[in-house]
C-alpha positions as CSV (number, residue, x, y, z in Angstrom):
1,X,80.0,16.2,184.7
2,X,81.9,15.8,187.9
3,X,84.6,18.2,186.7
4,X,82.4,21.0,186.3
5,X,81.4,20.6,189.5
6,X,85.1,21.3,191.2
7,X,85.5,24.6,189.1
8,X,84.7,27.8,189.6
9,X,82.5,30.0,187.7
10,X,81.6,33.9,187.6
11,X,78.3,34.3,188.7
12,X,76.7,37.6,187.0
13,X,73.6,38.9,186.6
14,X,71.7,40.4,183.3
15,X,68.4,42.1,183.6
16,X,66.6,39.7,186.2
17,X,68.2,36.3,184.6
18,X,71.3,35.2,186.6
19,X,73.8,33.3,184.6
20,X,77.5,32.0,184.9
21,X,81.0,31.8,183.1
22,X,83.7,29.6,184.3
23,X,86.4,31.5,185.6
24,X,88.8,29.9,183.1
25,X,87.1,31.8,180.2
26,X,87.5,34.8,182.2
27,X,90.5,36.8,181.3
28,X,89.5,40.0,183.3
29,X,86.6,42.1,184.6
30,X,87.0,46.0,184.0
31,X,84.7,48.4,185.1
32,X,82.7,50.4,181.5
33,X,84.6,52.6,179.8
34,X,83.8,54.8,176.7
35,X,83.3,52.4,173.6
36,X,84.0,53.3,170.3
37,X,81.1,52.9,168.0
38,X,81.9,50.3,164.8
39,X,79.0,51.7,162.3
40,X,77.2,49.2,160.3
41,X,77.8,46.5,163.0
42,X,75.1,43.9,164.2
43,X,73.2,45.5,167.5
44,X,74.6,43.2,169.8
45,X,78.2,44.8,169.2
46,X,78.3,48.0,171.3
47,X,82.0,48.6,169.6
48,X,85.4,48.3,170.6
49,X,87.6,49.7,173.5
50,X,91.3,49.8,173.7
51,X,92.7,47.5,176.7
52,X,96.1,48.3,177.5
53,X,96.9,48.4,173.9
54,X,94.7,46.1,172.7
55,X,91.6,46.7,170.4
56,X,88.8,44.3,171.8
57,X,85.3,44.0,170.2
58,X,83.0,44.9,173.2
59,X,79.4,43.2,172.8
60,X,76.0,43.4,175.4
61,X,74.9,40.1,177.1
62,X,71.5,41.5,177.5
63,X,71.0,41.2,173.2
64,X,73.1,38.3,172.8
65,X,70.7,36.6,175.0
66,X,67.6,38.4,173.3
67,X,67.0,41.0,175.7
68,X,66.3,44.6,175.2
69,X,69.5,47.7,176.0
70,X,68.9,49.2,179.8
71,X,71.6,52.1,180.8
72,X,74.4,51.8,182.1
73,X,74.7,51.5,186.1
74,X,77.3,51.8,188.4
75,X,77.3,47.9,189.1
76,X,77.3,47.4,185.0
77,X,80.8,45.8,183.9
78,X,82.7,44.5,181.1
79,X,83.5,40.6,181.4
80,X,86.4,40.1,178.9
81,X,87.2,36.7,177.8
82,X,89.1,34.3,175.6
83,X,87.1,33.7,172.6
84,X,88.8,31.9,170.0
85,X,92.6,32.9,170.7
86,X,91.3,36.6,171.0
87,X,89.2,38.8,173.7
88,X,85.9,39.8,173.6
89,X,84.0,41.7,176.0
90,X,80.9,41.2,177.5
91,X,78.5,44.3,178.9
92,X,76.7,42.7,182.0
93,X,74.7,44.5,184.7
94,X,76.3,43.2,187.5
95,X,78.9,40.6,188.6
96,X,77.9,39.0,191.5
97,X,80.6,36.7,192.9
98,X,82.7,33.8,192.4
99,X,81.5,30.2,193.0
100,X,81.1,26.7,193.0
101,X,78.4,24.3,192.3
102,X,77.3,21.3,194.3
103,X,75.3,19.5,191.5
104,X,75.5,20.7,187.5
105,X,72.4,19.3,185.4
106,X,72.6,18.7,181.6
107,X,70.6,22.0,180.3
108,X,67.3,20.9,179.1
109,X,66.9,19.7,175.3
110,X,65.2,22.2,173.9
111,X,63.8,22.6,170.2
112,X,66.5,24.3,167.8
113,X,68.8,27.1,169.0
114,X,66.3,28.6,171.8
115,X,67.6,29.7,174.9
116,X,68.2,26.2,176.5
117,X,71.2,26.0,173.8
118,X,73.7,28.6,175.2
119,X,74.0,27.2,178.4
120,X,76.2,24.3,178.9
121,X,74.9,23.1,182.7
122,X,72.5,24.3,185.0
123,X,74.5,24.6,188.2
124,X,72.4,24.2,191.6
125,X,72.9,25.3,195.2
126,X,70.6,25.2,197.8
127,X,67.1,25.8,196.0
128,X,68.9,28.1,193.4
129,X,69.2,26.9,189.7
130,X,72.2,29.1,187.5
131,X,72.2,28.2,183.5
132,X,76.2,27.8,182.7
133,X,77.0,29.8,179.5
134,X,78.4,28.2,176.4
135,X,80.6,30.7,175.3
136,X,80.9,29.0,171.8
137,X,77.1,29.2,171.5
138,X,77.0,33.1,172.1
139,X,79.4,34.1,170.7
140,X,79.3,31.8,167.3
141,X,75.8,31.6,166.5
């Protein structure tokens, strides 16, 4: 695990649960902008904004992670990354910064597909624990 350790991640926060993406999933980070409803989707797909030309399916980290919808805030942004050879975005409330971690754990082996299986690390500085999101494991299941 000593390579997770030297990279960086975007640390981000959703409802009171603070989580991280590694930067190199991270294509860009856009302020919210109006999406365009897809009817008959799943709830967790908000819809689809057009990026410079580009459709991209725009989706809330709050339901993908089982939470209820909150409004929108003036901190709340779009995390768009590469899922798959395409773009996806992500809704988050916040992003908080960029960072390290000093020590990664393995994420706890939990029972099925609970929560412990969409993170791919627990990152740890000082006395703060971050679960590392597998991207995959969002996104796919």
């Amino acid at each position: 695990m000593s390579t997770l350790q030297k990279e960086q991640y975007i640390e981000l926060a959703v409802g009171q649960e603070t989580c991280a993406i590694r930067i190199e999933e991270v294509h860009e980070i856009i302020k919210m902008l109006s999406i365009t409803d897809i009817p008959f989707s799943r709830n967790e797909v908000k819809g689809v904004v057009n990026l410079r030309g580009k459709v991209v399916c725009v989706m809330s980290l709050r339901n993908l992670l089982g939470m209820p919808d909150e409004p929108h805030t003036r901190a709340t942004r779009i995390v768009v990354v590469r899922y798959r050879d395409e773009f996806v975005g992500l809704i988050v409330d916040k992003v908080n910064k960029v960072t390290t971690y000093g020590e990664i754990h393995p994420p706890s082996s939990g029972q099925g597909r609970g929560r412990e299986g969409v993170f791919m690390g627990i990152g740890q500085r000082e006395d703060q624990l971050i679960g590392i999101l597998k991207l995959e494991e969002i996104l796919g299941g």
